[in-house]
Every structure is written in C-alpha cells, then in structure tokens.
C-alpha positions as CSV (number, residue, x, y, z in Angstrom):
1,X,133.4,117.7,104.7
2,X,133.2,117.0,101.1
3,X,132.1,113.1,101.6
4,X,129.3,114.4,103.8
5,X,128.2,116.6,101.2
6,X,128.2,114.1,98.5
7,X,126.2,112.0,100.5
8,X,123.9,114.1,101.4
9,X,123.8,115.0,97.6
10,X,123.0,111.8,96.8
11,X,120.5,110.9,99.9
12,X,118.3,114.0,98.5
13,X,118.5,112.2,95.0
14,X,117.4,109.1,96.0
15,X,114.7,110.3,97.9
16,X,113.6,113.1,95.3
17,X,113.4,109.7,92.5
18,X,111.4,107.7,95.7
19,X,108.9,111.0,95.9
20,X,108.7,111.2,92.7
21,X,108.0,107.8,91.6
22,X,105.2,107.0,94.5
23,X,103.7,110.9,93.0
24,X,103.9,109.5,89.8
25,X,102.3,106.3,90.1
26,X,99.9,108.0,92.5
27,X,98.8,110.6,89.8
28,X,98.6,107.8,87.3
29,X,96.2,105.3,89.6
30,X,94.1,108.2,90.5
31,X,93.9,109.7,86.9
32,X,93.0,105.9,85.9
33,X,90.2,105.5,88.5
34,X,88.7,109.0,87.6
35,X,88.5,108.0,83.4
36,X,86.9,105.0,84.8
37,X,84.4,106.6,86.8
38,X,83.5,109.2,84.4
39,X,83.1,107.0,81.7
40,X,80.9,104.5,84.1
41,X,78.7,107.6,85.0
42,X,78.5,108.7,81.4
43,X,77.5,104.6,80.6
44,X,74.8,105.0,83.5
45,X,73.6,108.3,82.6
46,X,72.8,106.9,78.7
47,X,71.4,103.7,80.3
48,X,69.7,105.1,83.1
49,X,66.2,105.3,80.9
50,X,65.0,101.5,80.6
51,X,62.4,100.3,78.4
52,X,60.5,98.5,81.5
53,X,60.2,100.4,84.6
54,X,60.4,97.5,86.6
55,X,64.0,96.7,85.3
56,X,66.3,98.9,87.6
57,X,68.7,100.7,85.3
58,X,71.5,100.6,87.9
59,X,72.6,100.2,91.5
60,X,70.8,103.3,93.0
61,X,67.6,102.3,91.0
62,X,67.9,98.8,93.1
63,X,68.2,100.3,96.2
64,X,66.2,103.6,96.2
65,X,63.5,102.1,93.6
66,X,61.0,105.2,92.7
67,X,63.3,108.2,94.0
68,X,65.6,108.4,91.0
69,X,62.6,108.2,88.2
C-alpha cells in the first residue's frame, strides 16, 4: 500500500510540472503575441495619418480604401 502511494505521489508530481510547464509556456507565448500586437496597433495608430492620401497607411487602408479615412 505504501509503494502505491508513492507512486501515485510521484505520478501527480510529474504531471503537476507537465501542467505547469505547457501553462507556463502558454502564458508566456500568449503574453508575447499580445505586447506584439499592442505595440503593432499603437505603431498603426501613430502611422495611420499619411502625408499622401493615395498611400494606404496600412492593411485595412489597402483593402477597405475610403472607409477608414
């Protein structure tokens, strides 16, 4: 009875580090694409007023040209 509970001990710690890892690298990928994406959108907002209005300022501009202005 006491080996079972050991390795049932030890199955739950190896799969609390497995959960824990993938959540870690989960929370890191996902904080990394959200800085990245706020910091694009911030970069689009400041260049979203070109010079030219025939230059389109981003992707949206390209594809929708005349809604976003």
């Amino acid at each position: 009875m006491k080996s079972y509970h050991r390795s049932a001990i030890m199955c739950f710690i190896v799969q609390y580090r497995r959960i824990r890892l993938l959540w870690c690298s989960l929370w890191k990928w996902m904080s990394a694409s959200f800085v990245s994406y706020y910091f694009l959108s911030i970069h689009e907002g400041m260049s979203h007023f070109p010079q030219d209005d025939n230059i389109p300022s981003s992707l949206l501009d390209a594809m929708y040209p005349g809604v976003l202005n």
